[in-house]
N, C-alpha and C positions, 0 to 999 in steps of 0.2 A: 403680246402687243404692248407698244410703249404707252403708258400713260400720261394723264397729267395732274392728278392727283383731285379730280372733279370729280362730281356725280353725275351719272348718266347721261341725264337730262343736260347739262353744263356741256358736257364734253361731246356730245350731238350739235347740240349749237357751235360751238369751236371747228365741227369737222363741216357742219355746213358753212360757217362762215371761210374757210381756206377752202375749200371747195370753189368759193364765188371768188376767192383771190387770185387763186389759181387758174381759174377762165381768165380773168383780166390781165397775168401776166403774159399766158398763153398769146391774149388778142394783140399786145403792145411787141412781144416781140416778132410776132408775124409782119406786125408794121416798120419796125426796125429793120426786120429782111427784104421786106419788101423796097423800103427807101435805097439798101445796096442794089436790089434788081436793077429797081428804074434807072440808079445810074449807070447800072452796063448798057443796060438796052436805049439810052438819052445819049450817053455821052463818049465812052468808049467807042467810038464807033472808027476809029483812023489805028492804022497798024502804028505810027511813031506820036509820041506826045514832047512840046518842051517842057521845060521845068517849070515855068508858070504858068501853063494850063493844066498840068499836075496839080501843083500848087491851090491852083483855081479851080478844080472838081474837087480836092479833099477838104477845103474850105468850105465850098456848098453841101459835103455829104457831112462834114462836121455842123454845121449849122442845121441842119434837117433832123440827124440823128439828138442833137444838144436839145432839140425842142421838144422831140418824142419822149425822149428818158425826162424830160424836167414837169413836161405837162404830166406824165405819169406818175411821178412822184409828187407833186400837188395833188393829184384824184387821190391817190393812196394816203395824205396824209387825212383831205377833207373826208373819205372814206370811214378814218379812222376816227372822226371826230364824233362824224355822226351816230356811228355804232356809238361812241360812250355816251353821247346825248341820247340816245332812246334808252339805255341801261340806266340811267342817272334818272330821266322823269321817271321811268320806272317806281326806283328806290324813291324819292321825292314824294309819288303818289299815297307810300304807306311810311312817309317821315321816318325813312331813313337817311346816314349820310354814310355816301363811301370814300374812299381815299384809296390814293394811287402812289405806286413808288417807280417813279421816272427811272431813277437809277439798276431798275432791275430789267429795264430792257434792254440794256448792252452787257447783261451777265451772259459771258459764253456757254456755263453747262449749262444753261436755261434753254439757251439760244438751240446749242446742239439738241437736248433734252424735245424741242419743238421740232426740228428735223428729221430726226427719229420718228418721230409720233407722226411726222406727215409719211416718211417715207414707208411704213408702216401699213396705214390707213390707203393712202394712193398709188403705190408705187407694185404690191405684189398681185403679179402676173396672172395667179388663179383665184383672186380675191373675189364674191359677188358684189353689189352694195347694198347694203342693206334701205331697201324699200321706207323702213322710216326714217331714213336719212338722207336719201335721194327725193326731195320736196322740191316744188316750180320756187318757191319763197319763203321767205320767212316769216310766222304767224307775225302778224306788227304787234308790238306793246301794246298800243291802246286799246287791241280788244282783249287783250290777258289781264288788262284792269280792268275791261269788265265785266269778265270772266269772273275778278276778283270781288269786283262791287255785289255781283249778283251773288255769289255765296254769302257777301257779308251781311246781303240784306233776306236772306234764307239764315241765316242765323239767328240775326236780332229779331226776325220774324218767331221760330224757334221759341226765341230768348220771351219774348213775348206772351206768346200763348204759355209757359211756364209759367210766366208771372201772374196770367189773369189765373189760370189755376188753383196757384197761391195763395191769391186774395179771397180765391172761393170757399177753401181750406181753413185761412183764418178767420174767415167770417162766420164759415160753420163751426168752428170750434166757437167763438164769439157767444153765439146762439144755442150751443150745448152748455155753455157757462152760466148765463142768465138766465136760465129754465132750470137747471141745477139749484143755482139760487134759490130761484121764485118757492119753488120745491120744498125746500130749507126751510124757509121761512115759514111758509103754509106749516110745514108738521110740527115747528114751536110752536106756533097759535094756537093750533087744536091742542097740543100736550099742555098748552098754559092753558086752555079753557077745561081739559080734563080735570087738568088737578086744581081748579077754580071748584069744578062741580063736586071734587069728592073731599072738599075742607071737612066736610061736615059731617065725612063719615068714621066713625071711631075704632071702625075694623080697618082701616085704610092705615099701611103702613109706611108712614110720612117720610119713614128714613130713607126708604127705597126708593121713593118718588123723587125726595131730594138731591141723592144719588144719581136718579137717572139724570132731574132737568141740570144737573149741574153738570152730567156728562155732556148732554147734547150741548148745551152752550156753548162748549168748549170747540166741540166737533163746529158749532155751527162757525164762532168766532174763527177757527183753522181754516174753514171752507169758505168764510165770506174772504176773510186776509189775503187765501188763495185765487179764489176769482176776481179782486181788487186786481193784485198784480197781475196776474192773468190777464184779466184785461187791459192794464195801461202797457203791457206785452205789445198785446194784440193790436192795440190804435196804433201803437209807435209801429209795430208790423206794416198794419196797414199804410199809415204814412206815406213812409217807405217805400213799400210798394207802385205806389201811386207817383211817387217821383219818379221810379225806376221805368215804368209804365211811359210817363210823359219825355224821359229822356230817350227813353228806346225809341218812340213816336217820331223824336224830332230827328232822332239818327237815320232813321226809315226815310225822312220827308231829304234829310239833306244827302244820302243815297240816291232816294229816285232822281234828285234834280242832277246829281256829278253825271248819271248813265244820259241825260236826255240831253246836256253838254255836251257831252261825250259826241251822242249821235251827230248832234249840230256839227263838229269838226271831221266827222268824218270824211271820207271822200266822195262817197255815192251822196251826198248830203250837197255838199260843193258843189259838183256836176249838175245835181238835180236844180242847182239853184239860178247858174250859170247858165242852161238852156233855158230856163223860163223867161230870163234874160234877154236871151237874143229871141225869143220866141214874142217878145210884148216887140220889140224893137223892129220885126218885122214885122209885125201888124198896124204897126205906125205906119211904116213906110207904104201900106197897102193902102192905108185908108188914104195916105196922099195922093197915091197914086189916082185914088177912084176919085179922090173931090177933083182932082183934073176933068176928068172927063163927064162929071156930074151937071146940067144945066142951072147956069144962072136963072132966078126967079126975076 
């Protein structure tokens, strides 16, 4: 089967869009044959014609056919417009920009290259159609944004609960650090109040002691340095955090507002809004009616 060098998905949509093109050339040239019937069965009707009413039916059947093939080709081009306007807010919706190369629609092996692909796709005889291609229409854009909105706001959602996590995580480390400390601390005090208590004893071997408290201080100065930065770690963490927390918040809030947008322009939204319309407008007109017939006081 011919391609066209798209992914699935791309090239589904291409076969349902010629699909709908191909009904519409279908319907126009039926009306084009039809504009030749009527002039047989209108006007042909006398076995000899002169020259100028010759003349005078192929004028009218030129002027009939001149309108079909020009209105058709206006549909076909406004057609074509609109398909790139919903592909464009599309891209738009997620700040993208595309670009188009005008010059490549009158490339003939392009041209052939799409002939092929249709005649391919429409044309063979024992083909079925495939059930996910054969669709009454096409999903509209604006609910695939928000299709798109809502996974983005299941993400940052996601995104979210990660972050509070996070903060749990560096808080608890936070609080494993400062108790480590406090800890430190306590067991030099007591080791200075020990060897406060044994100055005095002459069996006490000073050197050892000195040794030791000179080791722990060291140990303690390493451990405090390291829960210093540790901590100023952890606030910058946390911070952090707390930003990332407040911007996901407000991505969530300016989310929910695009989808309830969204809704407002929908069409069931319009309708809904337009009957309530004519539905106050006729209760006007009822109440007029009844103060007619309601007794002066």
């Amino acid at each position: 089967m011919a391609e066209l060098g798209l992914n699935e998905q791309h090239q589904n949509e291409v076969i349902n869009y010629m699909r709908f093109a191909r009904s519409k050339r279908g319907q126009r040239l039926k009306t084009v044959d039809s504009c030749f019937q009527d002039l047989k069965e209108s006007r042909l009707v006398e076995d000899t014609y002169t020259i100028d009413e010759v003349t005078d039916i192929l004028d009218g059947l030129q002027t009939v056919v001149h309108s079909e093939v020009e209105s058709e080709l206006i549909n076909t081009a406004y057609t074509n417009v609109l398909l790139l306007r919903q592909i464009f807010f599309q891209a738009e919706k997620w700040y993208l920009k595309l670009q188009t190369d005008i010059s490549e629609l009158e490339n003939r092996d392009l041209l052939e290259q799409v002939a092929e692909f249709e005649k391919s796709e429409f044309t063979s005889s024992n083909k079925k159609p495939n059930p996910e291609l054969v669709k009454p229409k096409l999903t509209p854009l604006h609910e695939g944004a928000s299709e798109l909105l809502n996974k983005e706001i299941a993400r940052l959602q996601e995104e979210n609960e990660k972050l509070k996590t996070r903060l749990k995580t560096i808080e608890g480390h936070a609080t494993s650090a400062l108790d480590e400390k406090s800890k430190l601390e306590k067991a030099l005090r007591e080791l200075q109040i020990a060897q406060g208590d044994q100055k005095f004893n002459p069996t006490q071997d000073i050197s050892e002691l000195e040794n030791t408290m000179a080791d722990l201080k060291c140990k303690l100065e390493k451990t405090l340095q390291d829960s210093t930065a540790s901590q100023k770690s952890l606030e910058e963490n946390l911070v952090t955090t707390k930003h990332d927390l407040l911007k996901v918040q407000d991505q969530l809030a300016m989310a929910e507002k695009e989808l309830e947008k969204k809704f407002q322009q929908t069409t069931a939204y319009r309708n809904m809004k337009e009957i309530l319309s004519k539905k106050n407008e006729q209760i006007k007109e009822l109440r007029k009616k009844l103060s007619k017939y309601e007794p002066d006081d």
